[in-house]
ZAZA-566345 format. One record per atom (N, C-alpha, C): residue in three letters; x, y, z. Coordinates in steps of 0.1 Angstrom, whole numbers, plus 5000, padded with zeros to 4 digits. Example, Ala and Ser with C-alpha at 12.3 -4.5 7.8 and 13.67 -1.06 7.14 Angstrom:
ALA513249435078 ALA512349555078 ALA513249675078 SER512849785071 SER513749895071 SER512950005079 
END
This chain:
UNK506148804845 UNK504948864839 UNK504248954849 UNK504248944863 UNK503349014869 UNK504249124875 UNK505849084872 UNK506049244875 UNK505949324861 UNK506249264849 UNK505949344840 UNK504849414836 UNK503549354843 UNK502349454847 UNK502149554851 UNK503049584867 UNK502849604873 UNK503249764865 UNK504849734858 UNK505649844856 UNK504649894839 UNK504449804834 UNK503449884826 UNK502349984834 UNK501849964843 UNK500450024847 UNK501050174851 UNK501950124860 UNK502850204870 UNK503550364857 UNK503850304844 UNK504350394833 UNK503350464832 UNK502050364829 UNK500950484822 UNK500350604826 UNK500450554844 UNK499950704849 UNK501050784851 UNK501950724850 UNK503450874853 UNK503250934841 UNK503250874827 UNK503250924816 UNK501751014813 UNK500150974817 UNK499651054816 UNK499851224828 UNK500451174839 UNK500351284843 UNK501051394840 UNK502651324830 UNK503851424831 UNK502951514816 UNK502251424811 UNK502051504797 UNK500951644804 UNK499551574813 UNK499051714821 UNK500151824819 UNK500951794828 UNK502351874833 UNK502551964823 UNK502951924814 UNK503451984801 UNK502752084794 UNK501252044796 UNK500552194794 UNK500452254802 UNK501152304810 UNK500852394820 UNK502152434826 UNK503352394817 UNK504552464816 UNK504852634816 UNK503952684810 UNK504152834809 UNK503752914811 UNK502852844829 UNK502552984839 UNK503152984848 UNK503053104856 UNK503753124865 UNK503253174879 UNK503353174890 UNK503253164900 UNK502653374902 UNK502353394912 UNK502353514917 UNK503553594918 UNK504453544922 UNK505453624925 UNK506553604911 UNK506053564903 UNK506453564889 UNK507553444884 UNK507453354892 UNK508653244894 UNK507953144888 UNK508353054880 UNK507552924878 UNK506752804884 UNK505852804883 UNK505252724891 UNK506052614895 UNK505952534903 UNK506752414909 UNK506052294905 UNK506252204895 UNK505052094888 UNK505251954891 UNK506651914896 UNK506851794897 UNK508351804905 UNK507651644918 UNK508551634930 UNK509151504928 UNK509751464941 UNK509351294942 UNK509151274960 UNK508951194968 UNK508451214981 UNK508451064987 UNK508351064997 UNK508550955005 UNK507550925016 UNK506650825022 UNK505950825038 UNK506950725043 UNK506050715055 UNK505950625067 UNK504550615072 UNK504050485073 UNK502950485079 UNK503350335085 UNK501950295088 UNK501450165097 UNK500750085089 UNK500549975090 UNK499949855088 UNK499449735094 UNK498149635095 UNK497849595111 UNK497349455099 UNK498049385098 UNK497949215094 UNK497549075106 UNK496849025100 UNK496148925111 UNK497248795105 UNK497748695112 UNK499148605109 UNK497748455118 UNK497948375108 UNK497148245109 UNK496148205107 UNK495648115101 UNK493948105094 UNK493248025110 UNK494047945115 UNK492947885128 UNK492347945138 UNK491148015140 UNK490748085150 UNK491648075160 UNK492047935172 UNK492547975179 UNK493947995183 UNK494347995168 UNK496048065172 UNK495948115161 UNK495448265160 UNK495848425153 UNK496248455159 UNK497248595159 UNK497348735165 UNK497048865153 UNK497048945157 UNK497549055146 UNK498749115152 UNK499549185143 UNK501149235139 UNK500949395133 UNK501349515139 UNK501249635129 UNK502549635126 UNK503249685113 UNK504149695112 UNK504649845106 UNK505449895098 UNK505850035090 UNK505749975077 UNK505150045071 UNK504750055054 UNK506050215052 UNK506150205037 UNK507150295033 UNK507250255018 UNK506250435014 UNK505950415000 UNK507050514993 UNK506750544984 UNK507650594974 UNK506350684962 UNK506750844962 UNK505650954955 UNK506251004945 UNK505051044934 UNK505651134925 UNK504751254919 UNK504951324934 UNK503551444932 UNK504051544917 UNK502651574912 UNK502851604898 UNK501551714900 UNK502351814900 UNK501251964903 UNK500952014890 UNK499251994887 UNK499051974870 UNK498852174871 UNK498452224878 UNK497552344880 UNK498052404891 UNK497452504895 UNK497452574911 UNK496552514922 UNK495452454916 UNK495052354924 UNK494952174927 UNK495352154915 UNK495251964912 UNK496651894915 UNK496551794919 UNK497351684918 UNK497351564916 UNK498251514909 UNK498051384908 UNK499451314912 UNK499451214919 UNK500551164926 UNK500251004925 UNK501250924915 UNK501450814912 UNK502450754924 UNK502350644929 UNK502650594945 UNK502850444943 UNK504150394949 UNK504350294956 UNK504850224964 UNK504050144975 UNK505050094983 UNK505249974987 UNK505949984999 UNK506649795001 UNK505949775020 UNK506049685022 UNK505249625032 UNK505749465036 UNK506849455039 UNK507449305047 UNK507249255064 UNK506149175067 UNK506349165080 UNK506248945085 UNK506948985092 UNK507048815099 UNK506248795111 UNK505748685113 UNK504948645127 UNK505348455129 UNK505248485143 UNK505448345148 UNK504548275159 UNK503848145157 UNK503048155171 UNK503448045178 UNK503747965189 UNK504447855195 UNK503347845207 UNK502447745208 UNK501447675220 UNK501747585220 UNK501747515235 UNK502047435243 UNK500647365247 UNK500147285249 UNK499047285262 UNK499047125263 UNK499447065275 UNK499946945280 UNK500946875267 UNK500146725264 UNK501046665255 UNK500646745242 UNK499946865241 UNK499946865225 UNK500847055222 UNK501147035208 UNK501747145207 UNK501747195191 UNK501847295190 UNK501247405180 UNK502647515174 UNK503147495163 UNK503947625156 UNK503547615141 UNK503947785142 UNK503747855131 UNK504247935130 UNK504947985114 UNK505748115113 UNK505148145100 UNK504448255093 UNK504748325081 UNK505248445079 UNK505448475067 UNK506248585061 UNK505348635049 UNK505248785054 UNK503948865043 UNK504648945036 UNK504248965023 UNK504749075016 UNK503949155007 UNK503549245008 UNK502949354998 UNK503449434992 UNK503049454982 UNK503449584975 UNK502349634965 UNK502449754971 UNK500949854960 UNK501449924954 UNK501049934940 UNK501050054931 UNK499650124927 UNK499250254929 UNK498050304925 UNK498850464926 UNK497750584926 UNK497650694923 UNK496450754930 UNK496950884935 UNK496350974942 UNK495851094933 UNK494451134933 UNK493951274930 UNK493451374941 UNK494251474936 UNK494051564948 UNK493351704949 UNK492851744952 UNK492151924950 UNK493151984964 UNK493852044959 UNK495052164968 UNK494452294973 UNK495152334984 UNK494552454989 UNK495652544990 UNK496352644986 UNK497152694990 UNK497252784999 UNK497852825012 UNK498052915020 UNK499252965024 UNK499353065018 UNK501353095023 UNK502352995022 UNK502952955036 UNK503752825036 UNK503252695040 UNK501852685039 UNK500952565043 UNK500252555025 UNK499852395031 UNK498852335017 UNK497852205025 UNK496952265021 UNK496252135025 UNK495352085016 UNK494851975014 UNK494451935003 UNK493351805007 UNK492451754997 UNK491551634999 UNK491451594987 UNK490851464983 UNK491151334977 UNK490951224975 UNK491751124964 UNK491350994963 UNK492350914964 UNK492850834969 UNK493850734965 UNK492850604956 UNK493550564948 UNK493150404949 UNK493950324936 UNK494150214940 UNK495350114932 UNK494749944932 UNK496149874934 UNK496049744934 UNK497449704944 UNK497049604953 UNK498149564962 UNK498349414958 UNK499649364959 UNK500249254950 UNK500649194968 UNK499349084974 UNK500048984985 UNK501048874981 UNK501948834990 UNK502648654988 UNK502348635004 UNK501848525007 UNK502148465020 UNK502848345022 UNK503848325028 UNK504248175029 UNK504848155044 UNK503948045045 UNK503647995060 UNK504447835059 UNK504647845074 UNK505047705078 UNK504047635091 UNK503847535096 UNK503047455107 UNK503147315109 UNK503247355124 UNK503247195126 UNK502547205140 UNK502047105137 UNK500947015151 UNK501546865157 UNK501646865169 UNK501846735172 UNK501446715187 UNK501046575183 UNK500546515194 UNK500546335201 UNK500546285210 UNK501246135210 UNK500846075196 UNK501746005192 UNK501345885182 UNK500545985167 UNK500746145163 UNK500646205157 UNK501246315157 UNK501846335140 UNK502746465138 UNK502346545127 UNK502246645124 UNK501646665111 UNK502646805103 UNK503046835098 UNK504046935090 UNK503346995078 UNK503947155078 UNK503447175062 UNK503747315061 UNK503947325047 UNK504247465045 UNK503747455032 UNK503447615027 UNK502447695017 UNK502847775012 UNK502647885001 UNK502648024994 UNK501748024989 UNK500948174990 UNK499648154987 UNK500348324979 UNK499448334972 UNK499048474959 UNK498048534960 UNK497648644961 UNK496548724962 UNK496648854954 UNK495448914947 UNK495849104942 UNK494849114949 UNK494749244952 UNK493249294964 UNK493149464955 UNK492149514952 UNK491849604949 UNK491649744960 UNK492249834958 UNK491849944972 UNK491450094965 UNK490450114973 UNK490150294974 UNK489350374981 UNK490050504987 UNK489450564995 UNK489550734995 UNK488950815006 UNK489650905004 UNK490550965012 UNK491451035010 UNK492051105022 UNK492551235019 UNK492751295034 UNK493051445037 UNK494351475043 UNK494951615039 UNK496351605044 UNK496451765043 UNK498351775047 UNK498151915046 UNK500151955049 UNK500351995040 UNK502051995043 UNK502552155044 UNK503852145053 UNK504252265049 UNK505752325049 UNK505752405033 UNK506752415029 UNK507852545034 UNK508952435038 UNK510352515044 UNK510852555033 UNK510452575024 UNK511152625007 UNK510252584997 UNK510352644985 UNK509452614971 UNK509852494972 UNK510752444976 UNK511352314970 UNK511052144981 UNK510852174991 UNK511052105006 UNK509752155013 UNK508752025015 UNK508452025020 UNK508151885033 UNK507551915046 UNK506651805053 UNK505651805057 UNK504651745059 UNK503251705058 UNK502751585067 UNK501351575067 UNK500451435070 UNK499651395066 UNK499251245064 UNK497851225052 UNK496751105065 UNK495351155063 UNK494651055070 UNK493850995055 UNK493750875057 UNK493550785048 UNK492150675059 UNK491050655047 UNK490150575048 UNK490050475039 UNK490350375039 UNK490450285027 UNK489350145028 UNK488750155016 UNK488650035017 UNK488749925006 UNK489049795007 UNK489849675003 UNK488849584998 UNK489149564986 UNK488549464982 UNK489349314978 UNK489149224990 UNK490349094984 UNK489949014977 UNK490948984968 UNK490548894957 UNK490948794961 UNK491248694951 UNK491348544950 UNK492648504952 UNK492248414963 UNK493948354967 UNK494148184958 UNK495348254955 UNK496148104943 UNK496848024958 UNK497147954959 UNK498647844963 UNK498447754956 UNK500347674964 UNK500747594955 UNK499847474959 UNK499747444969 UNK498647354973 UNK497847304958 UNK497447434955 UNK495847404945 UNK496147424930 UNK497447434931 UNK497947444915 UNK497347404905 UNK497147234908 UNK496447154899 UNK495147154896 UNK494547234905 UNK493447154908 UNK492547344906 UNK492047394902 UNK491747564899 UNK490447554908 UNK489447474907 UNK488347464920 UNK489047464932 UNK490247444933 UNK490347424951 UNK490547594956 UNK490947644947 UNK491847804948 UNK490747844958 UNK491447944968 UNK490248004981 UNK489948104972 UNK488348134976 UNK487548234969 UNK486948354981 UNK488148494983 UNK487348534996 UNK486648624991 UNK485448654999 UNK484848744994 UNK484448835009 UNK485848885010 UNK485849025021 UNK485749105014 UNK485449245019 UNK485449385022 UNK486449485031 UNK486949525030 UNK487249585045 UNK487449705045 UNK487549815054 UNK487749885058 UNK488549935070 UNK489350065067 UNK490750065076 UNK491250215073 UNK491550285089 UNK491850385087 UNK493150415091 UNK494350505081 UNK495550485082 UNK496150605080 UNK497650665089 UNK498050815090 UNK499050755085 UNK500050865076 UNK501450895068 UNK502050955074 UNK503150985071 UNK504151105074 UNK504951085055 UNK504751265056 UNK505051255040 UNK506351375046 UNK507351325033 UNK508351395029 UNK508551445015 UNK508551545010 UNK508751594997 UNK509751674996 UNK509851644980 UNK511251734975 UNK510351774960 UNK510451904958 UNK509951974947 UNK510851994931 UNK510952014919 UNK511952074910 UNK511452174906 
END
C-alpha cells in the first residue's frame, strides 16, 4: 500500500506537468528549432544521518544520495521537475569500558519523492535558475544492541517507520554541451519536518508510537546530469 502511494503521487505530477508540456508544443525557439520540453537527469549529492538514540554512543555518517529527474520545460522560462531518490547507509558502534560493553549496528533507508519548481534564465550555453523543491521522504530504520555487563546481558533489535515532510529553496545553474546534454549544480536549503515514528515494538499498543516533534534544517549541493529530447 505505501508503495502504491507513493507511485500514485509520483503519476500525478509527471502527468500534470506532461499535459503543461503539451500546450506549449508549437513554439519554437529563436533560431527556429523546437523548443526542448522534456529530459530525464540524474544527481549525486550527500547526506549526514545521526546512527543511535543514547546520547553517549551516537556518531553521524554522510553518505551519497542519488536521485533520479524529469525536467519538464513548460515555457522559456519555467520548470517543473518531478524527482526521486534512494539513500542506503549502515553504522556500527562497539564500546568497551572495563567489565562493561556496548554494540550496535543499524541500517537506514530513504527514499523521497517530491517536485521541483523552477524560474530559468537563459544565457547562450549556460542556464541558471532559482526555486522550490519540496516532497515527502519514506524512512525504515532497523537496529540491533546489546549491552552487557557481570551477571547482566541485555539484546534487542527494532524497525521503526517514519514519512517526514520537506521543503526548501534552491539555486543552480547548468551548462549545455548540446541542445540535448547537459551538466550543472544545485545548492539546496531544506527544511524537514519529521513525523511520526511506528515500530514493531509498539504495534499493539498505538500510544507507545514515538511522537517527534523536530524541525530541521540543512544545507545540501548536487551534481546534476541531464539528457534533453
Amino acid at each position: 500500500m505505501k508503495w502504491f502511494k507513493r507511485l500514485v503521487f509520483l503519476s500525478m505530477v509527471l502527468f500534470f506537468g506532461l499535459s503543461l508540456q503539451a500546450q506549449e508544443d508549437g513554439e519554437s525557439n529563436d533560431a527556429g528549432h523546437p523548443k526542448t520540453k522534456f529530459g530525464i537527469g540524474i544527481s549525486i549529492g550527500t547526506n549526514t544521518h545521526r546512527f543511535g538514540d543514547d546520547e553517549d554512543y551516537k556518531f553521524y555518517k554522510t553518505g551519497a544520495v542519488m536521485g533520479i529527474y524529469v525536467p519538464i520545460n513548460i515555457n522559456g522560462k519555467w520548470r517543473m521537475e518531478p524527482e526521486v531518490s534512494f539513500n542506503t547507509m549502515s553504522g556500527k558502534i562497539n564500546s568497551e569500558e572495563g567489565i562493561y560493553s556496548y554494540s550496535s549496528s543499524s541500517t537506514l533507508k530513504i527514499s523521497r519523492y517530491g517536485v521541483g519548481v523552477l524560474y530559468r534564465k537563459k544565457r547562450e550555453q549556460t542556464e541558471t535558475y532559482l526555486g522550490v523543491r519540496f516532497g515527502k521522504a519514506f524512512v525504515e530504520d532497523k537496529s540491533s544492541s546489546s549491552y552487557e555487563e557481570p551477571g547482566y546481558e541485555n539484546a534487542r533489535s527494532e524497525k521503526r517507520n517514519r514519512s517526514d515532510l520537506y521543503l526548501g529553496p534552491v539555486a543552480g545553474g547548468e551548462y549545455y554541451f548540446s541542445p540535448f546534454f547537459s551538466i550543472g549544480g544545485e545548492a539546496q536549503v531544506i527544511y524537514t519536518k519529521v513525523g511520526r515514528t511506528y515500530g514493531d515494538e509498539y504495534e499493539d499498543d498505538e500510544d507507545g508510537n514515538i511522537d517527534f516533534d523536530v524541525h530541521a534544517w540543512d544545507t545540501r549541493a548536487h551534481l546534476f546530469v541531464r539528457w534533453y529530447f
